[in-house]
C-alpha positions as CSV (number, residue, x, y, z in Angstrom):
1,X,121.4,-62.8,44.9
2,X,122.1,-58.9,44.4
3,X,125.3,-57.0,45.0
4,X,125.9,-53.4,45.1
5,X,129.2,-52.1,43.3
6,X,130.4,-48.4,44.2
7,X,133.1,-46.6,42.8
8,X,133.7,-43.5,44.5
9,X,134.9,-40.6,42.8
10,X,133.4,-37.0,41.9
11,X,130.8,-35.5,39.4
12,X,132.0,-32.7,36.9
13,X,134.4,-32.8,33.9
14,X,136.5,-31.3,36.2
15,X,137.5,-34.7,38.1
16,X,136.7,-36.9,35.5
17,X,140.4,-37.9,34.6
18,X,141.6,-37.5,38.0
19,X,143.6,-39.8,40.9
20,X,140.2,-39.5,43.2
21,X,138.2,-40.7,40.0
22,X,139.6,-44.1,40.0
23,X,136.3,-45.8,41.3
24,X,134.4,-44.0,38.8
25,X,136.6,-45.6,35.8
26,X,136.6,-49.1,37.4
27,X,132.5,-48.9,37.6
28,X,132.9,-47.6,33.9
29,X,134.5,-51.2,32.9
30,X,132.8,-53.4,34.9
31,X,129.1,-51.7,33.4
32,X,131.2,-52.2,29.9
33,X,131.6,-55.9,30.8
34,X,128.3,-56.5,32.0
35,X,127.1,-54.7,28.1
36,X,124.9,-52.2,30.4
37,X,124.6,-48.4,30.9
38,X,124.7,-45.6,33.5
39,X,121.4,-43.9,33.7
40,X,120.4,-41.5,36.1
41,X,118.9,-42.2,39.4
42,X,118.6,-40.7,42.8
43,X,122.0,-40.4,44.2
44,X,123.9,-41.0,41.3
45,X,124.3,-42.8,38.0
46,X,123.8,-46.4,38.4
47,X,124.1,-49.5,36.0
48,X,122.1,-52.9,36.8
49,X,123.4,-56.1,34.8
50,X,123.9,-59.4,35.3
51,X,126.6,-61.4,35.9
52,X,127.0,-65.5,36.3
53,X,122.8,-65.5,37.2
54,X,123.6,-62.8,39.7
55,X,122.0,-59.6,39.8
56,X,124.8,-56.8,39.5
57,X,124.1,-52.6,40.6
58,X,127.1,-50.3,39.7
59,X,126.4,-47.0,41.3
60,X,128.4,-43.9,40.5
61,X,127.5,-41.5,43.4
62,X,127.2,-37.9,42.6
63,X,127.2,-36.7,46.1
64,X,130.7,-35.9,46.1
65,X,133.3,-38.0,47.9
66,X,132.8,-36.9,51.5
67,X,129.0,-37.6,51.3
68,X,128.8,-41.4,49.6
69,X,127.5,-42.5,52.3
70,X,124.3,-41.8,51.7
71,X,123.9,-43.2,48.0
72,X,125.1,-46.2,49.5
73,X,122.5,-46.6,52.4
74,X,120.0,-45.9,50.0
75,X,120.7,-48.1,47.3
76,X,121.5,-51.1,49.6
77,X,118.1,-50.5,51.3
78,X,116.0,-49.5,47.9
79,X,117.4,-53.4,46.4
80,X,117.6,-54.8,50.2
81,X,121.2,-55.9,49.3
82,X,122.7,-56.9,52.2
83,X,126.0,-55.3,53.5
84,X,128.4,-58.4,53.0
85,X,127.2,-58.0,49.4
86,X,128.5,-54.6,48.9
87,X,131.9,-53.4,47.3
88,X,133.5,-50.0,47.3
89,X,136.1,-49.3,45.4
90,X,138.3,-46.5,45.8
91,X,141.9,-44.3,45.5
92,X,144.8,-45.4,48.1
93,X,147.2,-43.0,49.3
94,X,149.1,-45.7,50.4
95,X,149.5,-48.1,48.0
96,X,152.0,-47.9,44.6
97,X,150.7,-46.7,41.8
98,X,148.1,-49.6,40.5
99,X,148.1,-51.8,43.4
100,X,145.2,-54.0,44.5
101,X,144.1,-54.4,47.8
102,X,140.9,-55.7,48.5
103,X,139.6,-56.3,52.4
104,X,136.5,-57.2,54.1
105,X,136.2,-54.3,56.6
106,X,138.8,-52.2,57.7
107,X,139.6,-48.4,58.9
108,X,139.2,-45.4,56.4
109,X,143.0,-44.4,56.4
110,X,141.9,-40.7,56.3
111,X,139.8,-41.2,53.2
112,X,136.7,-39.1,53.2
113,X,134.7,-41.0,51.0
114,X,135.3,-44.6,53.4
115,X,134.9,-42.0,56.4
116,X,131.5,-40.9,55.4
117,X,130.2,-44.3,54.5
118,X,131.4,-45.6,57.8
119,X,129.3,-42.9,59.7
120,X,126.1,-43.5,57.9
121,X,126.5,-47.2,57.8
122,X,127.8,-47.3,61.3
123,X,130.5,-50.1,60.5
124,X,133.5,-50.6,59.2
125,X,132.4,-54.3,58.2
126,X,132.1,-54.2,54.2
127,X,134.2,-54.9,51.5
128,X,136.4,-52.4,50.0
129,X,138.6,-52.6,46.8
130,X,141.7,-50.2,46.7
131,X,143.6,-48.9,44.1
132,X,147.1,-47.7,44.7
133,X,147.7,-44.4,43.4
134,X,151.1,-43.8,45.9
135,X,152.0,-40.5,47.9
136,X,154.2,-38.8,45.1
137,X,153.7,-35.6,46.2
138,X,155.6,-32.7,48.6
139,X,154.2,-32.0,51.5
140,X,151.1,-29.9,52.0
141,X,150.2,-30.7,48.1
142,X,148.1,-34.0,49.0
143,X,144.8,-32.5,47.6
144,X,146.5,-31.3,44.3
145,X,147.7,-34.7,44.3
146,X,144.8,-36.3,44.7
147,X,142.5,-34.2,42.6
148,X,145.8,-34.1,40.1
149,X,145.4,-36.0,36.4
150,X,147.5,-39.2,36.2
151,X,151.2,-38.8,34.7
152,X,152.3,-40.4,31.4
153,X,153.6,-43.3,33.0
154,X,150.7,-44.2,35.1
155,X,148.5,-43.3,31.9
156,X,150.5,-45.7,30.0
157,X,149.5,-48.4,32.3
158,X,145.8,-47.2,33.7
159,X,144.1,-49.4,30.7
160,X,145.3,-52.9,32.2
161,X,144.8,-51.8,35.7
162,X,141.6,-51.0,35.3
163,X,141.2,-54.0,33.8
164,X,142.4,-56.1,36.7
165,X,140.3,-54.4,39.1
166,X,137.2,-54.6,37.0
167,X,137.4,-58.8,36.5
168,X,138.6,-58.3,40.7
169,X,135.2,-56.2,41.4
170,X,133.6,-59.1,39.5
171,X,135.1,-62.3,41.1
172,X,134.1,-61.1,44.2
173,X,130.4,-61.9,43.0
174,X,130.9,-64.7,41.8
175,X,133.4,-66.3,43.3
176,X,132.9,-64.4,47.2
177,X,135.7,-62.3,49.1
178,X,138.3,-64.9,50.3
179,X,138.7,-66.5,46.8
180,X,138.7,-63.0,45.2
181,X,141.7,-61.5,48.1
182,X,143.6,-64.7,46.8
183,X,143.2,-64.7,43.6
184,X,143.7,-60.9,42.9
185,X,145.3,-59.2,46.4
186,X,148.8,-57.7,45.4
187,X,148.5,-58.3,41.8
């Protein structure tokens, strides 16, 4: 069995250690737990491991956030992974800092990333994995926010969250999506 993993974030050192980064740092640990490395491909940097006799792809896009649609498309039709066996995780607006919320299909609450993929897959049907990084910011400031660096408190705690969502992104391989929402949804 394959699976596709995506975190979505944005190339350049200039978003590397920011809020709309996240996915990239959980498909950082879960490569680091599967002992494999990035290497460059077409759309992206991607990762192929192993994990419990399943076959494992981490993708990094590098299309930018509002175009990841298309490394996913191609990558799930390159390896014929089917779409039930595809995970994106991503930043959450509306979520607390370090949340976990992990859903089989759903809307793209105004995330551009989930909005693109949604048009180019034309569904809403696939599993996504959010990460809580709350709304603390004034109005009109969302994109600073967004594209901001994490504050020391969240820093202090970005380790073990990452963490969590890495052995989250991984349960739902090997375990499936139900098991993995109860196991890990919340927590």
């Amino acid at each position: 069995m394959k699976y596709l993993i995506v975190g979505l974030g944005n190339k350049g050192s200039e978003y590397e250690n920011t809020r709309h980064n996240i996915g990239f740092k959980v498909a950082e640990k879960i490569a680091e737990t599967l002992e494999v490395s990035f290497n460059t491909a077409n759309f992206g940097w991607m990762a192929e491991g192993k994990y419990k006799g399943r076959k494992v792809f981490v993708l990094k896009p590098d299309t930018y956030m509002n175009l990841s649609g298309n490394a996913v498309r191609y990558w799930m039709q390159k390896e014929n992974i089917p779409l039930e066996n595809v995970l994106v995780v991503t930043d959450d607006l509306a979520l607390p800092f370090g949340t976990l919320r992990m859903k089989g299909k759903g809307s793209d609450a105004g995330h551009n990333g989930l909005k693109n993929i949604n048009e180019v897959l034309q569904t809403q049907n696939y599993t996504r994995l959010r990460f809580g990084i709350s709304a603390d910011f004034s109005a009109g400031r969302q994109v600073d926010y967004v594209l901001g660096t994490w504050n020391e408190e969240e820093t202090e705690k970005l380790t073990e969250r990452i963490e969590t969502f890495s052995k989250a992104s991984l349960s739902f391989v090997f375990a499936g999506l139900n098991n993995t929402m109860s196991a890990f949804n919340g927590k």
